[in-house]
C-alpha positions in Angstrom: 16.1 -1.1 0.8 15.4 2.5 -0.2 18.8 2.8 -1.8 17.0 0.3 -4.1 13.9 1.9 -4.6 16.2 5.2 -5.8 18.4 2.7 -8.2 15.2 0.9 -9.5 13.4 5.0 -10.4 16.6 5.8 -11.5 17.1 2.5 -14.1 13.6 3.0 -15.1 13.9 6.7 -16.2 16.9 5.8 -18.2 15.0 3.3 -19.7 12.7 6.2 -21.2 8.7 6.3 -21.3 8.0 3.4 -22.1 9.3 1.7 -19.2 7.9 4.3 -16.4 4.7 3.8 -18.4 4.5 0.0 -17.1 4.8 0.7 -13.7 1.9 1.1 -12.8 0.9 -0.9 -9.3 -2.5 -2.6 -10.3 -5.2 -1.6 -8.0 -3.4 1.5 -7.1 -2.5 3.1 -10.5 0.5 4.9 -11.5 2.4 5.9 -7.7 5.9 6.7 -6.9 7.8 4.3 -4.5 8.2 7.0 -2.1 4.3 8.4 -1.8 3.6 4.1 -1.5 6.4 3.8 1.5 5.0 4.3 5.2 1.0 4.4 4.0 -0.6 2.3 6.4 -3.2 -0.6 5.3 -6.3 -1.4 6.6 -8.1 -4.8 6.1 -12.3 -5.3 6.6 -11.9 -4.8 10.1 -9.4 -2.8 11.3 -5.7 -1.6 10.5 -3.2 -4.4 9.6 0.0 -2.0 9.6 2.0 -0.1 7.0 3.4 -0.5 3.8 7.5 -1.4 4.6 9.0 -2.3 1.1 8.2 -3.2 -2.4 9.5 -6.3 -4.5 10.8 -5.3 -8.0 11.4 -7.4 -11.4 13.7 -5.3 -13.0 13.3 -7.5 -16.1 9.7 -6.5 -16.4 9.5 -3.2 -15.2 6.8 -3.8 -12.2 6.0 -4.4 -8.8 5.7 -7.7 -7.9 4.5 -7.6 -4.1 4.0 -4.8 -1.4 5.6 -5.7 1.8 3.5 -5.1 4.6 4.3 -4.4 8.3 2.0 -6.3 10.2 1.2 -4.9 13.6 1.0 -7.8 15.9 0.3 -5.6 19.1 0.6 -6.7 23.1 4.8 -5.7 22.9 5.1 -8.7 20.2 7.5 -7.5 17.3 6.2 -7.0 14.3 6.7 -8.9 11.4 6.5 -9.1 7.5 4.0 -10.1 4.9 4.1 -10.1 1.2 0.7 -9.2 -1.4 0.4 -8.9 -4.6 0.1 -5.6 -5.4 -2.9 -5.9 -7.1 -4.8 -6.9 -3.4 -4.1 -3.7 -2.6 -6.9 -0.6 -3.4 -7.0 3.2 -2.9 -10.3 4.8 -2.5 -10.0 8.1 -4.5 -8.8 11.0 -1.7 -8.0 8.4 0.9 -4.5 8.0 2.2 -4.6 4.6 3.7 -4.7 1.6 1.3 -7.2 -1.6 1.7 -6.7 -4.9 1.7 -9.3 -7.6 1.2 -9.1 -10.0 4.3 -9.3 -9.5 8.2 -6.6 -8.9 10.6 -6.7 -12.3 12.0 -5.9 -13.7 8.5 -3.0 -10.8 8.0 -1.6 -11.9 10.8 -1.8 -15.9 9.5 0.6 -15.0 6.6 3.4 -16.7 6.3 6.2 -14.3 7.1 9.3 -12.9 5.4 12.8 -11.4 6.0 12.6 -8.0 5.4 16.1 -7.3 7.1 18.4 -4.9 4.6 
């Protein structure tokens, strides 16, 4: 999945300003992939798990979900969720991103295959 990430930055600086100037991740600004990989996402009451992957539309230029480790704790193995990328906020200085629901409900989300 990285090698992905590396193809998608490279594609979109070939593509010139105008492209890189749309890729903006709404509710988080303008980021690159790799400062977005690993941050680790907190919902209203505790830490739901870390950000895993991102879902491109090379057509458009964006982001069109975050992929987000869920921790599911007790030994279970973790599994995957998809957002919008606009569910996601940054408080200014803050590392760790929020998102608007609980744990329990992070959990609830239907999963997906993040396998590479």
């Amino acid at each position: 999945m990285r090698r992905i990430l590396t193809t998608t930055a490279l594609a979109l600086l070939l593509a010139g300003p105008a492209a890189l100037a749309q890729t903006a991740v709404p509710g988080l600004g303008e980021m690159r992939a790799k400062e977005l990989m690993d941050r680790d996402v907190y919902g209203t009451d505790g830490r739901i798990g870390e950000v895993e992957d991102l879902i491109l539309d090379f057509a458009g230029a964006r982001v069109v979900a975050v992929v987000i480790e869920v921790d599911r704790g007790l030994g279970r193995a973790d599994r995957y969720v998809t957002v919008p990328p606009d569910r996601l906020t940054r408080a200014a200085g803050e590392r760790r991103l929020s998102l608007g629901m609980t744990v329990a409900e992070a959990r609830a989300m239907p999963g997906v295959n993040d396998r590479d």
